[in-house]
C-alpha positions in Angstrom: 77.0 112.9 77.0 80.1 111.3 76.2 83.0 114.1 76.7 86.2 114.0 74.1 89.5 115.8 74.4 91.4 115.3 71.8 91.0 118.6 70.3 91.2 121.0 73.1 92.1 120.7 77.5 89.6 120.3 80.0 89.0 120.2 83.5 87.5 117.5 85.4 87.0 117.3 89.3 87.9 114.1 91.1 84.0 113.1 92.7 85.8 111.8 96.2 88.1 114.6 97.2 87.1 117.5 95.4 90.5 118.1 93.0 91.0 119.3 89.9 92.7 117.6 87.3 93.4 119.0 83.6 93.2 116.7 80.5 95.8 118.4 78.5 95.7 116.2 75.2 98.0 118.3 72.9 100.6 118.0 75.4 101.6 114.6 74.2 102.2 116.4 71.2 104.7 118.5 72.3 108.9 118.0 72.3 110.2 116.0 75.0 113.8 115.5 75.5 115.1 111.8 74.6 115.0 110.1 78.0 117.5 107.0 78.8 115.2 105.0 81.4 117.4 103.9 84.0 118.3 100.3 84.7 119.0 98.1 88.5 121.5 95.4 88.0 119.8 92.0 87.1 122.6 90.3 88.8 121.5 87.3 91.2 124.4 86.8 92.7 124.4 89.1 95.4 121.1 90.3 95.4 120.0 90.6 99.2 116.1 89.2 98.9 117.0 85.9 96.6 117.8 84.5 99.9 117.5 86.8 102.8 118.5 84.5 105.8 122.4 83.5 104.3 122.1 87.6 103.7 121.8 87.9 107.8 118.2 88.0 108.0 116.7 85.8 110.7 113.3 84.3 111.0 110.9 86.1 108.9 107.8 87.8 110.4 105.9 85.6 107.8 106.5 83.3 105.1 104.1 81.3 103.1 104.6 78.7 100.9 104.1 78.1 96.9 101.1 76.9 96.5 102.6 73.8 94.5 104.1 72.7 97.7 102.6 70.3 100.1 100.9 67.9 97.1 103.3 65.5 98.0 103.7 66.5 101.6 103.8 68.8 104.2 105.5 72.4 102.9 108.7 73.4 104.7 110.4 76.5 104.8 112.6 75.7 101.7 109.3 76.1 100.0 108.6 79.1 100.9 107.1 81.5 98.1 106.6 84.7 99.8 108.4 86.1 102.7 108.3 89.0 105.2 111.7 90.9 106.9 111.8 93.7 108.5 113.3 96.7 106.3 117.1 97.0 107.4 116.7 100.8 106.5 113.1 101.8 108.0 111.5 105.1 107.5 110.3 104.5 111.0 112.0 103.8 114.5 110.8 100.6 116.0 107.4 100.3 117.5 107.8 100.1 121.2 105.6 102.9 123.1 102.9 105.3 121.3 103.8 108.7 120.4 102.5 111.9 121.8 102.0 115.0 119.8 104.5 117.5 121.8 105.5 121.2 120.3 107.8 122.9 119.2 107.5 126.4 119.3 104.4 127.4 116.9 104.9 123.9 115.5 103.9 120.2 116.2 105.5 117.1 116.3 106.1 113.6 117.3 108.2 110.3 117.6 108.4 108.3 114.4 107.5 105.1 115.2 106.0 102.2 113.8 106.1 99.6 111.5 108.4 99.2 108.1 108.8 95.5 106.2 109.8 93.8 103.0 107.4 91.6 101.2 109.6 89.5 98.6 108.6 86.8 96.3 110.8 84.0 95.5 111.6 84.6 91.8 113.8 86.6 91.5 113.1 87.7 87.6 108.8 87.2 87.5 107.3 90.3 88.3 103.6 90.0 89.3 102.4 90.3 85.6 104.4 87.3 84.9 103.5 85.1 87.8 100.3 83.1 87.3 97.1 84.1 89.3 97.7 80.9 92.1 101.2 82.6 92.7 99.5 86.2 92.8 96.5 84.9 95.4 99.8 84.3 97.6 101.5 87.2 97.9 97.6 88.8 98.5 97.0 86.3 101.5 100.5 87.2 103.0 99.7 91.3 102.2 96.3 90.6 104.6 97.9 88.2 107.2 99.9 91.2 108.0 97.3 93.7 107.8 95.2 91.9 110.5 98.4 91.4 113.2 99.1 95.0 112.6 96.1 96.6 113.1 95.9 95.1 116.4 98.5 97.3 117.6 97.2 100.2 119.5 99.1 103.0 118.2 98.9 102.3 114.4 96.4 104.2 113.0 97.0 103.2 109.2 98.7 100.6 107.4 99.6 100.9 103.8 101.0 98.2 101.1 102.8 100.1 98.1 104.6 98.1 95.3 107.2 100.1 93.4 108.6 98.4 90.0 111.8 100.0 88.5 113.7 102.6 89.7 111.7 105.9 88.3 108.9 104.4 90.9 111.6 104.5 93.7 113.0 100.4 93.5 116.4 100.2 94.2 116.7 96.6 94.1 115.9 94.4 90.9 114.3 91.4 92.8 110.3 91.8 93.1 109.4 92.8 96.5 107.0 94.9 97.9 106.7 97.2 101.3 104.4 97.6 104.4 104.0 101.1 106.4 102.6 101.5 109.0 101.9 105.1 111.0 100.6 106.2 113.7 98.5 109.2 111.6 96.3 108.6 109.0 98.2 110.2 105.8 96.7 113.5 104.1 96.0 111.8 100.9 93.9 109.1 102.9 92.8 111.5 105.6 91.3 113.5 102.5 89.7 110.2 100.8 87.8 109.3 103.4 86.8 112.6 103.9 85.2 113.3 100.8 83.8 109.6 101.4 81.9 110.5 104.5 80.7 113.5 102.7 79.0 112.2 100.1 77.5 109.2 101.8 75.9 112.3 104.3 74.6 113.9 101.5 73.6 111.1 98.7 72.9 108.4 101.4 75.2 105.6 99.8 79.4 105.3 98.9 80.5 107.4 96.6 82.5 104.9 95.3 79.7 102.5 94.6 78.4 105.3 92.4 81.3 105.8 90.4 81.6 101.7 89.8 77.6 101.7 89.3 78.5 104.3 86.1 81.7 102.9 85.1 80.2 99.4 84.5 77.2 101.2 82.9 79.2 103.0 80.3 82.1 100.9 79.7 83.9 103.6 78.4 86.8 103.5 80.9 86.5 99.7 81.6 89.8 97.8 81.0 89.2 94.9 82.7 86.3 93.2 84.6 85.7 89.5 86.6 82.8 88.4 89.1 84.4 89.8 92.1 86.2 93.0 90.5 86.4 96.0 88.0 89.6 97.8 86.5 88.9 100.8 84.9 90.6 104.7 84.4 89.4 107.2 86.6 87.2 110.2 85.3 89.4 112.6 86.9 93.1 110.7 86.6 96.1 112.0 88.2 98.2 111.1 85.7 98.1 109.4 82.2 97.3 105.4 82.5 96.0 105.4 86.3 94.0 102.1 86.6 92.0 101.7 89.7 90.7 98.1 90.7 87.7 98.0 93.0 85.7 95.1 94.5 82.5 95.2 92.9 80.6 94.5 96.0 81.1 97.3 99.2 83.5 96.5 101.3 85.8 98.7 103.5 88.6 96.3 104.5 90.8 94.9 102.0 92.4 92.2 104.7 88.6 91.0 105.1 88.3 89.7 101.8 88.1 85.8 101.6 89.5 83.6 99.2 87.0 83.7 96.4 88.1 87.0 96.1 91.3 87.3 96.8 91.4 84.6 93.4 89.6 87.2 91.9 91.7 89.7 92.6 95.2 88.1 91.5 93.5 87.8 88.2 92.4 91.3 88.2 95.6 92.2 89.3 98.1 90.4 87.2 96.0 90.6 84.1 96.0 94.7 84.3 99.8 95.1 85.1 100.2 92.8 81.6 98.2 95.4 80.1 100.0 98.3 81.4 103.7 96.7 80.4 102.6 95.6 76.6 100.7 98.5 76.4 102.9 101.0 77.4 106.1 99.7 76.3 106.9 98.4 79.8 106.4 101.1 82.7 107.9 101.7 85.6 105.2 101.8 88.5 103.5 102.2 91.9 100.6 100.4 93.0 98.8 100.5 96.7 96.7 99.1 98.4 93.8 102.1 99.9 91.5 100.5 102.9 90.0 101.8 105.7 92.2 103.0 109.0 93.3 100.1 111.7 91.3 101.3 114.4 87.5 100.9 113.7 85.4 104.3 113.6 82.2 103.2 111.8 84.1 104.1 108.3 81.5 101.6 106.4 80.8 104.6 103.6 84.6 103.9 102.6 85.6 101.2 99.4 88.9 100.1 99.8 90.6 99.8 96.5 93.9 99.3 94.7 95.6 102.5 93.0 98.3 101.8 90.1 100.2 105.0 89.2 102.6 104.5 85.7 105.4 106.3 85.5 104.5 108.5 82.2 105.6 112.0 83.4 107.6 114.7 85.6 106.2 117.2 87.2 106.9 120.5 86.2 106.0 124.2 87.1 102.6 124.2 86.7 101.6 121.2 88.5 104.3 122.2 91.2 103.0 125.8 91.1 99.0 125.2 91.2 98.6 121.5 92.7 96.0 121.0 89.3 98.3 117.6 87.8 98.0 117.6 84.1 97.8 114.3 82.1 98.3 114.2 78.5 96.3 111.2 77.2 92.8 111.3 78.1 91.0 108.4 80.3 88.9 107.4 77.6 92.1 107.0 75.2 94.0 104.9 77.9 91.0 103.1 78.2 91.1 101.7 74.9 95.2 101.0 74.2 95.1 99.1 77.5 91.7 97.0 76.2 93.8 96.2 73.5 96.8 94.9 75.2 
């Protein structure tokens, strides 16, 4: 049975780690203050990733080129479409030796190493929804290239790949770019995911995540978007309004494994459902990342590794701050069908 909200709240738990989540549909009736969305400068001149070596940066840990380069020749660097740099303001000291847990008094702690770049593309107005899908498949390879040196370190235990887009996601800098962490913990939120992955495939005997694509593509309800290789849709239990997930349709654990059939696949995926989410939502801000499975292999083949896209749409207030329940106002099923439309 098909479950509507629209005249009353309910909650719904999230199938891989157990949260709550209330679906709060009068809500985006209520008064909201006017809100001026912030703006970064547009300006190119000046802007540190349109050219990052005469900015000071020297070689780049990576570059690839567009892949209109090299028809009529070999690519060179001055072709280059996207490029990894080391952040100049890490959230982590260099990686040089692994960190030990130590204490400190009743508490626990450790040395904040590891790894913290800039992934930028060349343009510096195209966002991702505006490149086309060759120019996407790019920016995918160069995301995995990076995955696989990484996780041959052997202190990183998880690498993560997070996009922010406009300043109320956390940019600070107009150009497109996006960012690689990597720790040497595995993070709650991922700690928890794979948790309640192992969980289930112990008790059902296959990844939970399988089951919720097996029902999704059943129903349709909450499908936006769907190719060979993948399948956008809006979670049952969303964290907030407009979440779009995008999974591989067939089980895999390691995004960086992915070959190039799919990585084509998922630009389209990709790029299609951010246009959806800027004309359908009157142009966003957001965060997307990248979830796969921890650097070191444990035998986590129950996990899906999958791509989370978070719109901007709401602040929290006391009562997600004072429960940990988040509260969206539009339902899945509702976001579902505005972004089909887009």
């Amino acid at each position: 049975m098909k479950s509507r909200t629209e005249d009353g709240s309910e909650l719904r738990r999230d199938m891989v780690s157990g949260d709550w989540i209330l679906v709060a549909a009068k809500r985006a009736k209520r008064p909201q203050a006017e809100r001026t969305r912030e703006k970064i400068p547009s300006l190119k001149s000046g802007c540190p990733f349109d050219d990052p070596q005469k900015g000071g940066t020297g070689e780049p840990l990576l570059w690839l080129a567009h892949p209109e380069a090299g028809k009529k020749g070999p690519a060179s660097f001055s072709d280059w479409w996207v490029q990894i740099i080391p952040n100049k303001y890490p959230a982590l000291s260099p990686h040089h030796v692994c960190p030990e847990e130590v204490s400190d008094g009743p508490y626990f702690k450790m040395a904040g190493t590891g790894f913290h770049e800039v992934i930028i593309t060349r343009d510096h107005d195209r966002r991702i929804s505006e490149m086309n899908v060759q120019e996407v498949a790019v920016l995918l390879e160069a995301y995995q290239e990076r995955y696989k040196v990484i996780s041959k370190e052997p202190c990183i235990e998880y690498t993560l790949i997070f996009h922010n887009q406009g300043p109320e996601a956390g940019a600070s800098i107009y150009h497109p770019h996006s960012q690689l962490i990597a720790l040497p913990i595995i993070p709650p939120d991922v700690r928890k995911s794979l948790e309640g992955s192992r969980q289930y495939y112990v008790q059902k005997g296959k990844c939970v995540h399988c089951a919720m694509l097996e029902w999704e593509l059943a129903q349709k309800e909450r499908v936006v978007f769907e190719n060979e290789g993948f399948a956008v849709f809006e979670p049952y239990a969303s964290r907030v309004s407009y979440e779009t997930r995008i999974f591989p349709k067939k089980h895999s654990a390691r995004f960086e494994e992915m070959d190039s059939f799919l990585r084509a696949e998922l630009a389209e995926a990709l790029q299609k459902t951010l246009g959806k989410i800027k004309n359908g939502m009157g142009d966003p801000d957001y965060n997307f990342f990248i979830h796969t499975a921890p650097a070191q292999p444990d035998g986590i083949d129950y996990y899906h590794w999958h791509v989370e896209i978070l719109p901007k749409t709401a602040i929290w207030a006391g009562l997600e701050l004072g429960t940990g329940v988040e509260v969206i106002a539009i339902s899945p099923e509702e976001a579902a069908l505005e972004l089909k439309k887009s």
